[in-house]
PASEBA-1860 file (N, C-alpha, C; in nm, 3 decimals):
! residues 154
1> XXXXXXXX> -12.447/-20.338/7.585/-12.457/-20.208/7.520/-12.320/-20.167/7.466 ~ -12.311/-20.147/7.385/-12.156/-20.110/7.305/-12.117/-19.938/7.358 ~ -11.987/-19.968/7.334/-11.921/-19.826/7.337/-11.994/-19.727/7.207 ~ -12.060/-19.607/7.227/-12.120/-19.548/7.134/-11.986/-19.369/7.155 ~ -11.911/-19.410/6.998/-11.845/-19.293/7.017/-11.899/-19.114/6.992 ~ -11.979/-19.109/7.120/-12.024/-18.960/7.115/-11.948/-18.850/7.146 ~ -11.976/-18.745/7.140/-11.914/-18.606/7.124/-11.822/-18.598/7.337 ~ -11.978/-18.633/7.352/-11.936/-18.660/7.536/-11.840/-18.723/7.580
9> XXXXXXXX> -11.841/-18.839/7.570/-11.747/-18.969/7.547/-11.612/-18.872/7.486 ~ -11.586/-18.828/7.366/-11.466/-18.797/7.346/-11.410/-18.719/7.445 ~ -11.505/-18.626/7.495/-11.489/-18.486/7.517/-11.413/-18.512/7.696 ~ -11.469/-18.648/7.744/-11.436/-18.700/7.866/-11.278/-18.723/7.853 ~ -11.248/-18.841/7.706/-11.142/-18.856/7.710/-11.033/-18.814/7.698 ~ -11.050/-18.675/7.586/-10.930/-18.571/7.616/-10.904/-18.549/7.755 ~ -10.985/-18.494/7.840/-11.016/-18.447/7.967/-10.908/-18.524/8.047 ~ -10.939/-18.653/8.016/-10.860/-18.740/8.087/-10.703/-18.776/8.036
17> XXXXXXXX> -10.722/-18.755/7.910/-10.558/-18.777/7.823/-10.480/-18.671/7.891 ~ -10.545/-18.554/7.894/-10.507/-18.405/7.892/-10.404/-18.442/8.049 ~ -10.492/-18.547/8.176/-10.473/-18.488/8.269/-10.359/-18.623/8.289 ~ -10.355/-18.675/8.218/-10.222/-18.795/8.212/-10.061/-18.690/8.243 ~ -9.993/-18.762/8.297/-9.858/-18.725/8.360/-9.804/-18.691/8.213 ~ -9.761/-18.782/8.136/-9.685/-18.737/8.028/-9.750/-18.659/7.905 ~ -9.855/-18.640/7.920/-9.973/-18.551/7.815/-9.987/-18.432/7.845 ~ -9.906/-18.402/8.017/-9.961/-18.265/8.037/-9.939/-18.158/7.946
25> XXXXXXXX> -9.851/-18.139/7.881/-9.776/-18.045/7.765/-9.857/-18.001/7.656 ~ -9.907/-18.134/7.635/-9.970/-18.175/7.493/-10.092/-18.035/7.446 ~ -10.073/-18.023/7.328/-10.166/-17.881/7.313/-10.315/-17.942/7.282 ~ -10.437/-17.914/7.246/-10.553/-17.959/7.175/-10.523/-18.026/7.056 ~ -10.490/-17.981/6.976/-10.465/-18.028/6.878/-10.415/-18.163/6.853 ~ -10.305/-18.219/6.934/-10.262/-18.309/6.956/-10.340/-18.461/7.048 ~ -10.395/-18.426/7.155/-10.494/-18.458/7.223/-10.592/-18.484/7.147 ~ -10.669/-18.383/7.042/-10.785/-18.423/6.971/-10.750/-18.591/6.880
33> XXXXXXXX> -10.630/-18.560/6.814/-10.563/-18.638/6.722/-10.567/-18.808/6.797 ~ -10.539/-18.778/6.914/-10.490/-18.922/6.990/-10.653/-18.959/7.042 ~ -10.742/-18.863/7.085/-10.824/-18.905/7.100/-10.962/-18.977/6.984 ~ -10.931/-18.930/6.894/-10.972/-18.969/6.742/-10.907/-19.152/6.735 ~ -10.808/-19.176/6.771/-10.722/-19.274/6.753/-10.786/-19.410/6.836 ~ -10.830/-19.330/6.947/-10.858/-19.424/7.039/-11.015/-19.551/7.009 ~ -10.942/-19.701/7.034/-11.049/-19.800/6.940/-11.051/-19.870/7.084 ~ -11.224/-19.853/7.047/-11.323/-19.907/7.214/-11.285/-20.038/7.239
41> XXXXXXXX> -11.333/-20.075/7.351/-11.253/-20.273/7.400/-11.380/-20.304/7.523 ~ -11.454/-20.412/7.496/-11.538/-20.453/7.614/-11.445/-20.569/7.654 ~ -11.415/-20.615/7.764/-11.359/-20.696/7.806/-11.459/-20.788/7.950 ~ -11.450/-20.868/8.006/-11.482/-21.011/8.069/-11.436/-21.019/8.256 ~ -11.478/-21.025/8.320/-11.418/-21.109/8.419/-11.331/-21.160/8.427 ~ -11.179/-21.178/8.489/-11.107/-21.231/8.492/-11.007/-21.247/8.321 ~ -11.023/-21.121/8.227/-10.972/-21.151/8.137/-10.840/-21.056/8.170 ~ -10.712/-21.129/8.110/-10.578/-21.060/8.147/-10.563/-20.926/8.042
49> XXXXXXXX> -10.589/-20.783/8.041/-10.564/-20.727/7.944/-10.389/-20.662/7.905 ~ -10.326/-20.666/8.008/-10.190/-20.728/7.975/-10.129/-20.789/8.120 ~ -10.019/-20.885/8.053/-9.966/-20.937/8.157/-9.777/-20.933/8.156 ~ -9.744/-20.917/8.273/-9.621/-20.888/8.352/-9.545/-20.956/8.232 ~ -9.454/-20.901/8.190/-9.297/-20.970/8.113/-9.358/-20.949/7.954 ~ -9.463/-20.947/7.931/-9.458/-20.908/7.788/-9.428/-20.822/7.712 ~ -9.394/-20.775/7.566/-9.407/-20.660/7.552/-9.476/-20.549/7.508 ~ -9.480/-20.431/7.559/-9.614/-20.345/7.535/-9.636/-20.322/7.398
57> XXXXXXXX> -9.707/-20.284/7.367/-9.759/-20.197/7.249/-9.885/-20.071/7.249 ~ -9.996/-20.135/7.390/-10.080/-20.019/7.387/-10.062/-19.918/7.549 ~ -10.158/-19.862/7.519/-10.214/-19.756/7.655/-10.370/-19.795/7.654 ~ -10.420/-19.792/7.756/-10.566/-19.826/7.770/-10.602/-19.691/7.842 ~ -10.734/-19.677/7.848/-10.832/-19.556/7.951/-10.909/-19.638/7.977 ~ -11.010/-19.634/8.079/-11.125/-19.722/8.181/-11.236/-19.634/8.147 ~ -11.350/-19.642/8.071/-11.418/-19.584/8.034/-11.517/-19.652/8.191 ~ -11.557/-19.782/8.193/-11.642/-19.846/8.314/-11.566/-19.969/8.328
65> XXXXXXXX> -11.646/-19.978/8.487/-11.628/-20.125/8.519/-11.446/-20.088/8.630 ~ -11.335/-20.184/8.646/-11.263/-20.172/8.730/-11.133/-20.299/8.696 ~ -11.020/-20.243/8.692/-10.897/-20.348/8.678/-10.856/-20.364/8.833 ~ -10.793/-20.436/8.819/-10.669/-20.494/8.919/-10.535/-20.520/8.841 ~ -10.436/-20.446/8.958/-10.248/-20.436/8.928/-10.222/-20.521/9.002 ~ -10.154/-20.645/8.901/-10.086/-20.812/9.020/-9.939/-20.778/8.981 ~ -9.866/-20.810/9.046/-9.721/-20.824/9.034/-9.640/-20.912/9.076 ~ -9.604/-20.998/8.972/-9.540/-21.108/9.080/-9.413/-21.138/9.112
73> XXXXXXXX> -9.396/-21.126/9.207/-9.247/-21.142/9.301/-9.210/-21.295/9.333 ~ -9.123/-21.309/9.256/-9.063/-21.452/9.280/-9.221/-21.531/9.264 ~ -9.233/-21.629/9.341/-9.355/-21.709/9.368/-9.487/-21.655/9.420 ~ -9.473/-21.569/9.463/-9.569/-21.454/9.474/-9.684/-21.402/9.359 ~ -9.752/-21.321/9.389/-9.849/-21.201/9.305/-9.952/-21.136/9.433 ~ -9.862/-21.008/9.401/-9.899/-20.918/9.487/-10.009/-20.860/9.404 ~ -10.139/-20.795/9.475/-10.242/-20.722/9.386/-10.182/-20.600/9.430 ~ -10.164/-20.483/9.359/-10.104/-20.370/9.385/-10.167/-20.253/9.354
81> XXXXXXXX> -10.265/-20.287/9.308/-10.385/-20.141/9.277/-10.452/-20.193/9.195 ~ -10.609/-20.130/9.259/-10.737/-20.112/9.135/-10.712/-19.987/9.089 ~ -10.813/-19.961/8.966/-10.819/-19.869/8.861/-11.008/-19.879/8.846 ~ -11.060/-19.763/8.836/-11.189/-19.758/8.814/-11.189/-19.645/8.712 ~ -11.301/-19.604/8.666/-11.309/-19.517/8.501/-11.230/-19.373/8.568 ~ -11.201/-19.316/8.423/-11.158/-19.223/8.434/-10.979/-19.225/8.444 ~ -10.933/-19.365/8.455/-10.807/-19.390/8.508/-10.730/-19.514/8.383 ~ -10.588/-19.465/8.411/-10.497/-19.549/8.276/-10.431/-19.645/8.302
89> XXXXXXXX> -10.354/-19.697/8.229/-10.274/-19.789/8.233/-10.195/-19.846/8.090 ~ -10.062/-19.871/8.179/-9.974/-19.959/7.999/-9.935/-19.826/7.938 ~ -9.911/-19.694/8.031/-9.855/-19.635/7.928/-9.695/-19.597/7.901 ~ -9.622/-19.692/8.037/-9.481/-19.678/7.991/-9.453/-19.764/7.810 ~ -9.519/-19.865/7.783/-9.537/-19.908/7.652/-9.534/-19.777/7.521 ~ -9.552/-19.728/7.572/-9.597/-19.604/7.421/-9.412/-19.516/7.382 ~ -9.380/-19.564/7.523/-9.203/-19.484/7.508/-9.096/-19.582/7.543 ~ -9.144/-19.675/7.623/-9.035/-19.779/7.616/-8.998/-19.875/7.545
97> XXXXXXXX> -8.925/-19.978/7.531/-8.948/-20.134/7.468/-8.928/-20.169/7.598 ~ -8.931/-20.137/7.705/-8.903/-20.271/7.836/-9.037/-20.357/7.818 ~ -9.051/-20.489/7.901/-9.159/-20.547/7.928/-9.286/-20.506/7.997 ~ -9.344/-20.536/8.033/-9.487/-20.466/8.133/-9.400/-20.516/8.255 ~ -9.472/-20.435/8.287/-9.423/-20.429/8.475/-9.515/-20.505/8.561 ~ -9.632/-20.528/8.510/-9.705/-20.594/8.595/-9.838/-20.654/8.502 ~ -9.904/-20.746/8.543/-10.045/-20.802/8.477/-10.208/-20.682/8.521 ~ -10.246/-20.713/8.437/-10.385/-20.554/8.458/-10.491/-20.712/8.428
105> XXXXXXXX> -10.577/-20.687/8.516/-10.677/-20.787/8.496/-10.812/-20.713/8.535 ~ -10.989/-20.790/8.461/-11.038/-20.697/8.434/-11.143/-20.775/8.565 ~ -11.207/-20.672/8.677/-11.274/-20.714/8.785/-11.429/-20.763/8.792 ~ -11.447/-20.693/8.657/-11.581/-20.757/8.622/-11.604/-20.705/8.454 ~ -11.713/-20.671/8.382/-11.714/-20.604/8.266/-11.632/-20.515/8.253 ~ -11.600/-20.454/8.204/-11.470/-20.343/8.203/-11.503/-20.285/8.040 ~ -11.496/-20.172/8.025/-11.491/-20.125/7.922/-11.395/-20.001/7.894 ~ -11.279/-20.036/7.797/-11.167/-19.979/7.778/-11.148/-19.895/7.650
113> XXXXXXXX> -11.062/-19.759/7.663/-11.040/-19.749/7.514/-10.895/-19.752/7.481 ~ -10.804/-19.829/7.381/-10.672/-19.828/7.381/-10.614/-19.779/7.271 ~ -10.507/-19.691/7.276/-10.432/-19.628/7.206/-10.282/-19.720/7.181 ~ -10.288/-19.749/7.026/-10.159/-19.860/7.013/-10.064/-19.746/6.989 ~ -9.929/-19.811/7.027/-9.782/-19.759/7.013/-9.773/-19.701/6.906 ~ -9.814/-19.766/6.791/-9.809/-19.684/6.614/-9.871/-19.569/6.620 ~ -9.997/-19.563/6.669/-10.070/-19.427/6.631/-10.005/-19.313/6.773 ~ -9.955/-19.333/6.840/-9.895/-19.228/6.940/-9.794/-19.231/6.913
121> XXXXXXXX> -9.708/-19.293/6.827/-9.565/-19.259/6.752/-9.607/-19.198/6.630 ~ -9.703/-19.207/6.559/-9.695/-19.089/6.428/-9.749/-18.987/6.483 ~ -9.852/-18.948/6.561/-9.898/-18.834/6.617/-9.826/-18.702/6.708 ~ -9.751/-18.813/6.811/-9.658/-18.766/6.928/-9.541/-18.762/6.856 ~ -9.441/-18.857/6.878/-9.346/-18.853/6.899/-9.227/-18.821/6.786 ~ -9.310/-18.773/6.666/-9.250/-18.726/6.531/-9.240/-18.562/6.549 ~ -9.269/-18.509/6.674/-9.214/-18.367/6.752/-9.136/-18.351/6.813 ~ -8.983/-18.311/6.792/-8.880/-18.398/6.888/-8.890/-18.277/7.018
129> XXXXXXXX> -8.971/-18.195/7.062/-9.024/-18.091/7.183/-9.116/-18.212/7.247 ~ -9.203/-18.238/7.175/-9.339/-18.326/7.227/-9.274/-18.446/7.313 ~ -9.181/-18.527/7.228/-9.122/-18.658/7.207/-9.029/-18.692/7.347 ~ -8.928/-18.568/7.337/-8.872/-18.538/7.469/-8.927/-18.503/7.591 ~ -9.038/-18.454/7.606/-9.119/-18.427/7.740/-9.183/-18.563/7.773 ~ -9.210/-18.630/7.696/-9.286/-18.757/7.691/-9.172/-18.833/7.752 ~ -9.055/-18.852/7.689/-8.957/-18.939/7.735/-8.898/-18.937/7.908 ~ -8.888/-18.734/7.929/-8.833/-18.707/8.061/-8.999/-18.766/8.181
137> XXXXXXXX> -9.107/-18.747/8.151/-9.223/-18.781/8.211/-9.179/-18.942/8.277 ~ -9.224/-19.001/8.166/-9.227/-19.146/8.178/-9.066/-19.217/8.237 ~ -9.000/-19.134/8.191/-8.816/-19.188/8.293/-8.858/-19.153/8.416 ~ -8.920/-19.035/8.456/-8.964/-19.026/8.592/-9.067/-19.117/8.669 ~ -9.155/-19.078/8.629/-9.269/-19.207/8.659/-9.195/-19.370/8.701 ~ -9.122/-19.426/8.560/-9.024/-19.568/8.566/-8.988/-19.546/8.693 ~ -8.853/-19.450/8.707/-8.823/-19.425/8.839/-8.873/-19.469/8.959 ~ -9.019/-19.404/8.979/-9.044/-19.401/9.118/-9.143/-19.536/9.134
145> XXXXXXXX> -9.151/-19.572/8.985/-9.224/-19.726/8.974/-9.167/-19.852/9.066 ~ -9.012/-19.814/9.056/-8.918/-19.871/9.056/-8.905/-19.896/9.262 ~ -8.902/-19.746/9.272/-8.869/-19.738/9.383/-8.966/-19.835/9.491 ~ -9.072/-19.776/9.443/-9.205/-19.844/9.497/-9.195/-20.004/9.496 ~ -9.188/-20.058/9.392/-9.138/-20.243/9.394/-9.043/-20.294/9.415 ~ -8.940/-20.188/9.434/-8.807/-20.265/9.493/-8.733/-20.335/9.343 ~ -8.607/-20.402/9.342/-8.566/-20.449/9.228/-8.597/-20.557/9.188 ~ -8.654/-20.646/9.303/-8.739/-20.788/9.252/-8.847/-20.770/9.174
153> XX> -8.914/-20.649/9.218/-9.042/-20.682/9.157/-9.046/-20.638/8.987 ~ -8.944/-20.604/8.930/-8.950/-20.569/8.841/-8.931/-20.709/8.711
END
């Protein structure tokens, strides 16, 4: 059954953009804009939808279905969190150039919607009020990302 973009469906995903760490600011208007932006993704079992050391470009939302967070430490891969709907990921990508921090893999069907770096840089970050709250958010977040994996795991 395909992603069918209804009024509901949107109306969820602001809801959920809205309640994102670095979105909290964000007025309707803006939110509507990003949520307009957002292009549906069915994904597979075991398919990698990003992986550790690359570099970002999108943000995803979990419309259904469930990821897994691997991280790998030296010879290692630690699983470090599921994600079930309603929940994000990949969005230090939208403000950083660092690499991904970790691999997102999909636990069974998974159905995603992702917002690329281009369309949240002409929308967002061409507000240098917007641009800067976005930046102090996500330096925080990095931060305590950080703290949490220690310096290997990065």
């Amino acid at each position: 059954m395909p992603l069918e973009p209804t009024s509901a469906i949107f109306k969820n995903l602001r809801r959920v953009l809205q309640q994102a760490y670095f979105l909290q600011s964000m007025g309707t208007d803006e939110l509507d804009k990003l949520t307009i932006s957002l292009t549906p993704l069915r994904v597979f079992k075991g398919y990698e939808i990003i992986k550790q050391g690359d570099m970002g470009d999108s943000f995803y939302l979990i419309a259904s279905g469930r990821v897994s967070v691997w991280v790998d430490k030296g010879a290692y891969r630690a699983k470090v969190a599921e994600l079930g709907p309603d929940k994000y990921f990949g969005e230090m990508a939208l403000v950083s150039n660092e690499p991904r921090a970790a691999t997102v893999m999909a636990e069974g069907l998974t159905e995603l919607f992702m917002l690329r770096k281009s369309d949240f840089e002409r929308i967002l970050m061409r507000n240098p009020a917007i641009a800067q709250k976005i930046r102090e958010a996500t330096q925080q977040r990095g931060e305590a990302n950080f703290r949490l994996s220690g310096p290997e795991g990065k």
